[in-house]
C-alpha positions in Angstrom: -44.8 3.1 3.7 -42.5 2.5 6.8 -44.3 -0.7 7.8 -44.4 -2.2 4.0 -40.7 -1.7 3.9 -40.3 -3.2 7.2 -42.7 -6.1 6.1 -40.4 -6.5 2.7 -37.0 -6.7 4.7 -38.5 -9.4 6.7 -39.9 -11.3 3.8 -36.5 -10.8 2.1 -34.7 -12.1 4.6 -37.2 -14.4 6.4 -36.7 -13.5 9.9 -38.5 -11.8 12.8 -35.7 -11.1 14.8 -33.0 -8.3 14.5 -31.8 -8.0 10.8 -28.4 -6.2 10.9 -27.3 -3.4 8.1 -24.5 -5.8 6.5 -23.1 -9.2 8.1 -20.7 -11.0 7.1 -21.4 -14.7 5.4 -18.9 -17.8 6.5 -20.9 -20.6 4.5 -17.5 -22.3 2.6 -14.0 -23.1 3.1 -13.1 -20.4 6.0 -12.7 -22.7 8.8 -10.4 -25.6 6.5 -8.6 -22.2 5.5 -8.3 -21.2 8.6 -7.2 -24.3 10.2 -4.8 -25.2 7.8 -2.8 -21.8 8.7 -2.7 -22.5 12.2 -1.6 -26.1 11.8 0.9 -24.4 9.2 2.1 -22.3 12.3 2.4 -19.4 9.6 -0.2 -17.3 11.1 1.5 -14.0 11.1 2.3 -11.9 7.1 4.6 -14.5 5.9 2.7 -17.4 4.7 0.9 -18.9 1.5 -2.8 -17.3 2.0 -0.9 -13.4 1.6 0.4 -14.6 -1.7 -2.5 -16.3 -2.9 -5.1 -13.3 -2.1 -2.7 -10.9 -3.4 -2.4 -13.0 -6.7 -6.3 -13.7 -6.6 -7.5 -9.7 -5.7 -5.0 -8.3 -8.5 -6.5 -11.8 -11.3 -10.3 -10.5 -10.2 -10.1 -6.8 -10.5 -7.3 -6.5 -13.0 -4.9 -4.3 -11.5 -1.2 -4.3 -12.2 -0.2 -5.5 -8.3 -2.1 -5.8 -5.4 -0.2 -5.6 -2.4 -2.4 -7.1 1.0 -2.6 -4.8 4.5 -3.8 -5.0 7.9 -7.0 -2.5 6.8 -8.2 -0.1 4.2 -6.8 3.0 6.0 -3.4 1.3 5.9 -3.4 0.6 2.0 -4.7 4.3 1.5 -2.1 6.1 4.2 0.8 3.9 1.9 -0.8 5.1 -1.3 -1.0 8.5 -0.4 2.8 8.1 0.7 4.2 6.8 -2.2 2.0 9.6 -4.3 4.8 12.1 -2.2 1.8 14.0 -0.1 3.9 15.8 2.5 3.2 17.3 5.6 1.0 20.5 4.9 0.4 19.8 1.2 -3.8 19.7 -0.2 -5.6 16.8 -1.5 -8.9 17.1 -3.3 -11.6 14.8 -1.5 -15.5 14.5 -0.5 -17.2 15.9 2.4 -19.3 13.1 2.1 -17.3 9.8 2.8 -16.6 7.8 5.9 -13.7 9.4 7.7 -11.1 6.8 7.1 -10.8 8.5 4.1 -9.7 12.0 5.6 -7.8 10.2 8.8 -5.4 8.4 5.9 -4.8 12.6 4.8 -4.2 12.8 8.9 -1.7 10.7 8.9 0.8 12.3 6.7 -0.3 15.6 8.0 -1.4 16.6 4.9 -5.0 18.7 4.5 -8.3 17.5 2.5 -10.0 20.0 0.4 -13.8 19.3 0.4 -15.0 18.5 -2.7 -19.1 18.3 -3.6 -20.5 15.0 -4.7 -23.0 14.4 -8.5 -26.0 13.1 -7.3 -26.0 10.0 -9.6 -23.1 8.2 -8.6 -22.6 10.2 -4.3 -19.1 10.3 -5.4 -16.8 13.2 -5.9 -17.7 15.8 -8.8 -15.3 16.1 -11.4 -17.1 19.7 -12.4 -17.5 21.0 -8.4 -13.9 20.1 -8.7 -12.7 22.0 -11.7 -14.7 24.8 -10.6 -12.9 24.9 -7.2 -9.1 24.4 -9.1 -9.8 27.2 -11.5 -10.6 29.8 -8.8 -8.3 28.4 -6.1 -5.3 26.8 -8.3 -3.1 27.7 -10.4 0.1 25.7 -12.5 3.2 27.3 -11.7 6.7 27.5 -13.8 7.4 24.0 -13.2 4.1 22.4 -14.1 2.8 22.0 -9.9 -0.5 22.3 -8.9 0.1 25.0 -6.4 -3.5 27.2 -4.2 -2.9 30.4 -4.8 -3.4 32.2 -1.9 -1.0 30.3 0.4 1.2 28.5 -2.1 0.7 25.3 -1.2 1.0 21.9 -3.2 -2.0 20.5 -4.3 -0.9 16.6 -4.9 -3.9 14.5 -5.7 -7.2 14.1 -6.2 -8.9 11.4 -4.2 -12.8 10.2 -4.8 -14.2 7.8 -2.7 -17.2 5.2 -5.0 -19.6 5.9 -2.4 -21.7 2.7 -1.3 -19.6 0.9 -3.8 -21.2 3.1 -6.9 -18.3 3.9 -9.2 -17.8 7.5 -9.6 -17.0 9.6 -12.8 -13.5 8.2 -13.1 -12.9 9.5 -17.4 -13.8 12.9 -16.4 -11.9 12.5 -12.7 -8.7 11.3 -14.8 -8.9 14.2 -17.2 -9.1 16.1 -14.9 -5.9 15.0 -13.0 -4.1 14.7 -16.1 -4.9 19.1 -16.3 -3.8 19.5 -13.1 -1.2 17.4 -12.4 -2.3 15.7 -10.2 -2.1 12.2 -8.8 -6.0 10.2 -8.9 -5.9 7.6 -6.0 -9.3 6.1 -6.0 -11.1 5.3 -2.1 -12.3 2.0 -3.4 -12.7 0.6 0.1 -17.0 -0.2 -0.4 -16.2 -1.2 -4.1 -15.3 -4.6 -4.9 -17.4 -5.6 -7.6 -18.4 -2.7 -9.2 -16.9 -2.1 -12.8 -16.6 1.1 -14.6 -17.4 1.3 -18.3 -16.3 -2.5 -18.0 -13.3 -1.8 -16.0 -12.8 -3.1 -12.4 -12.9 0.0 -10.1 -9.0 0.8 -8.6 -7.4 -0.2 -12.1 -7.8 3.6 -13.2 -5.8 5.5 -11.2 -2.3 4.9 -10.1 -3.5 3.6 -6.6 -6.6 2.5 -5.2 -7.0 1.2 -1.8 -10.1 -1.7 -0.8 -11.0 -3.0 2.7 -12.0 -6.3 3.8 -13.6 -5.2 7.4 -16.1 -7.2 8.1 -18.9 -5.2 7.0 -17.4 -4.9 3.4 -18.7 -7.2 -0.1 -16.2 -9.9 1.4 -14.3 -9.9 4.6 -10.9 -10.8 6.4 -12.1 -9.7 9.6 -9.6 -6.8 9.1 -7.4 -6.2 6.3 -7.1 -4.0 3.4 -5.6 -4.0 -0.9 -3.4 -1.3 -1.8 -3.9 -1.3 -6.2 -1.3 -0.8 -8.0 -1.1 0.5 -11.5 3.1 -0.5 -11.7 4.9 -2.4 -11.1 7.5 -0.6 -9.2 5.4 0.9 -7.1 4.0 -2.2 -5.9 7.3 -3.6 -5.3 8.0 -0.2 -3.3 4.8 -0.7 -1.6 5.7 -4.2 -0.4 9.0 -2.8 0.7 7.5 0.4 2.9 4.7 -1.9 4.2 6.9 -4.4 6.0 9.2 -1.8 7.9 11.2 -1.4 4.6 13.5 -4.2 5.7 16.1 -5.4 3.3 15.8 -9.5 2.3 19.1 -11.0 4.5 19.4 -14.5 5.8 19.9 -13.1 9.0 20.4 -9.2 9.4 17.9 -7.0 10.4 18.9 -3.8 8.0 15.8 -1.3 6.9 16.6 1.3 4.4 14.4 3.9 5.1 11.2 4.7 7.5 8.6 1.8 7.3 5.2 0.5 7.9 4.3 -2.6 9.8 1.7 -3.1 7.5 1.2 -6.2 6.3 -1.9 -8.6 6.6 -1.2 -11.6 8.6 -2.1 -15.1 7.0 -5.2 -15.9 9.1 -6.7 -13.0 7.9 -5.5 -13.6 4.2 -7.3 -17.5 5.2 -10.1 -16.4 5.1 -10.2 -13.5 2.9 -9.3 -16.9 0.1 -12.4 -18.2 1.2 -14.7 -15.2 1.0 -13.5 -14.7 -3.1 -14.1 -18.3 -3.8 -18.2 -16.9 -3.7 -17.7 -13.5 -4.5 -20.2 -14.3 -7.6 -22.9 -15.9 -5.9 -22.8 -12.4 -3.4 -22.7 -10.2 -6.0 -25.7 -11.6 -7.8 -27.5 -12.0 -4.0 -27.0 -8.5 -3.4 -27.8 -7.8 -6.9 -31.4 -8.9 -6.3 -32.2 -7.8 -3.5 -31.2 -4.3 -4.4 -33.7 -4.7 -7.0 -36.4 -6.0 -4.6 -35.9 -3.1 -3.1 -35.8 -1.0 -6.5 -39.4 -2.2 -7.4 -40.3 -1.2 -3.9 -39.9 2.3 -4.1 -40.9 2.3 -7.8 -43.5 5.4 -8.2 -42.9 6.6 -5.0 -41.6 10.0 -3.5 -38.7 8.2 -2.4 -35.6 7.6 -4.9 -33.7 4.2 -4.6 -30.4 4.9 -5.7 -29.4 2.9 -8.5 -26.0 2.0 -9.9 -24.9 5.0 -12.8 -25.7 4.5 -16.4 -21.9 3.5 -17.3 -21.8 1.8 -14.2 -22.4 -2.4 -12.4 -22.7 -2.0 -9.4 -21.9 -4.7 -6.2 -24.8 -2.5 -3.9 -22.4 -2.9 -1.1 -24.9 -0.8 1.1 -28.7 -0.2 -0.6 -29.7 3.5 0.2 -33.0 5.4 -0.7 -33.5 9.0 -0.8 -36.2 10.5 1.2 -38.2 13.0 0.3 -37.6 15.4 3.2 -35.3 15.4 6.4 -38.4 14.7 8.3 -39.5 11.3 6.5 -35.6 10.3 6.7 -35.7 10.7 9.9 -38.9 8.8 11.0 -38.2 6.0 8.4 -35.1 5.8 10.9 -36.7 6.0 13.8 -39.5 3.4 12.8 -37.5 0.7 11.1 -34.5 1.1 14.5 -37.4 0.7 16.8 -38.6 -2.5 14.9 -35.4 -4.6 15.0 -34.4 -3.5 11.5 -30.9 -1.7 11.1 -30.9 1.6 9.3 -28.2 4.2 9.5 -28.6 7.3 8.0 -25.1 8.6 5.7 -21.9 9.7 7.9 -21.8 13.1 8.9 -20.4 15.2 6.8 -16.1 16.0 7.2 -16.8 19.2 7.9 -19.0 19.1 10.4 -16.1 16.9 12.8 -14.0 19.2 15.1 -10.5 17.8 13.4 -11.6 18.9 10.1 -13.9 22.0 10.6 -11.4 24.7 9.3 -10.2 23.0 6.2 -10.8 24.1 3.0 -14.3 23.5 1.1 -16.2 24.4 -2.0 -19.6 24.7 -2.2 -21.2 21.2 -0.8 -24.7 21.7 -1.9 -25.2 18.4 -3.0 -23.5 16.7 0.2 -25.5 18.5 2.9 -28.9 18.0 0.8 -27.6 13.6 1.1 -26.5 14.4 4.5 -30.1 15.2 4.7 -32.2 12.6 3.2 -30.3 9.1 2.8 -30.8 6.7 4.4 -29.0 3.1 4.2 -31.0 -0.2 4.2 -29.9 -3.7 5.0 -27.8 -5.2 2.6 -26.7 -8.6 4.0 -26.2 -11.1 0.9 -28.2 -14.6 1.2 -25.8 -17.1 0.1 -26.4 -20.9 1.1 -23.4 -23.2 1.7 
């Protein structure tokens, strides 16, 4: 089976040398982009590209503001800020995610709560999280979400759409909603994918994408913090570049500040990536379903986009029927030229974040186990 699925990569992407896990694609306007901001001499966060992608990121996915940042970690550290998380305080999360997620948590000083994943969508489980609030939470006199044993405020709830596969964001919300809690969705993997019809980040009050260059598109680095108002955007925009206020000549700044913003050569070419978001999306689109057919009938489970789900298969992944067969299908396909990678290590399982607080994580150590990622380059012509 290893050697057919080596032979099918190669045919998919009709090469015999090293085939990379995802790589970027620069096939339009990035270098007349790109050149045009350094003639400009605008090639720091104030020039026309910020605007534009801002403007072109919040027309695509639907969301109230965008608001552009150096990367994804930045645009989830500022929406976890403006949610309030303090120093200390809890945040409902996965074990399984990649550890920008928890390092945003870091930042404030604020503690993740691990969280199992469903096994349909990989992505946090709304019922693995009631579960845990019901026996660990409780609402006290003035409506807070407060862990009972220590007293501590639980803020948010924070799923990540795991290889850009929308989680269960109804039940998720509802579930916010009876806590009281904030839902910032991780949608760093996830541009493209549309839930129940709905662009992913548009549900809860923030959402945070990245552009890195192994992401749908790419700025090289950069991130989107979603917003769902409008004054929080404008907030956002105002924390992210060191909270200065607008003077012709004055340097004032109102309160602590972020230098956050994304510079305008990045935003260049981030303008240039969207222009063929389509013809990636429908690339990756069928080649997720070459590889679909593949494993059709097999022990091995391709993992498919939900049923109330599209997906943009940001990163293919099968599901092997034992630790052992992961683990050689890595081994074989490595040694061949062909990058696999098997699914991050758990949170848990890192030093930093081996004495936080967990439910049970089943469902995350049994992925831990047997997924395995598959390349996932788009082929897209100029």
């Amino acid at each position: 089976m290893e050697q057919q699925l080596i032979d099918l990569v190669r045919d998919i992407y009709a090469t015999n040398e090293f085939i990379p896990l995802h790589a970027p694609i620069f096939t339009g306007n990035e270098r007349v982009y790109l050149n045009d901001t350094i003639e400009s001499t605008f090639v720091s966060s104030v020039g026309k590209f910020v605007d534009q992608f801002e403007r072109q990121i919040q027309s695509y996915t639907g969301a109230g503001r965008a608001v552009a940042t150096v990367n994804g970690t930045a645009a989830l550290h500022t929406a976890l800020y403006l949610a309030d998380v303090q120093p200390g305080e809890l945040v409902l999360t996965q074990a399984l995610t990649f550890v920008a997620t928890c390092n945003a948590l870091h930042h404030l000083g604020a503690k993740p709560v691990f969280i199992d994943i469903e096994h349909g969508s990989f992505g946090l489980c709304p019922i693995a999280a009631e579960t845990w609030l019901t026996e660990n939470a409780q609402l006290n006199d003035q409506g807070q979400c407060i862990h009972k044993e220590s007293g501590v405020a639980i803020k948010a709830i924070l799923p990540m759409h795991t290889f850009g596969h929308p989680a269960q964001l109804d039940e998720l919300q509802a579930l916010a909603q009876r806590w009281n809690l904030c839902l910032i969705e991780d949608a760093a993997e996830s541009l493209g994918s549309f839930y129940k019809g709905r662009h992913t980040g548009v549900i809860g009050r923030f959402a945070a994408l990245s552009f890195n260059g192994n992401k749908v598109i790419t700025t090289g680095g950069g991130g989107m913090l979603l917003c769902r108002e409008d004054n929080d955007a404008k907030r956002a925009k105002h924390v992210t570049t060191t909270a200065k206020l607008p003077h012709p000549y004055e340097f004032y700044h109102d309160e602590p500040g972020f230098n956050y913003r994304m510079p305008n050569l990045n935003a260049a070419l981030g303008c240039a990536q969207l222009e063929k978001i389509t013809k990636i999306l429908a690339s990756k689109r069928c080649i997720a379903s070459r590889y679909e057919a593949f494993f059709a009938g097999r022990d091995y489970r391709f993992i498919n986009e939900p049923v109330y789900a599209r997906s943009n298969y940001w990163l293919n992944a099968v599901y092997c029927p034992s630790a052992d067969s992961r683990n050689q299908l890595l081994e074989m396909t490595n040694q061949q030229g062909i990058m696999t990678r098997p699914v991050w290590q758990l949170m848990h399982r890192l030093p930093m974040f081996a004495n936080e607080l967990r439910g049970d994580l089943t469902q995350s150590e049994l992925a831990e186990a047997h997924l395995v990622n598959l390349p996932s380059s788009a082929i897209v012509q100029a």
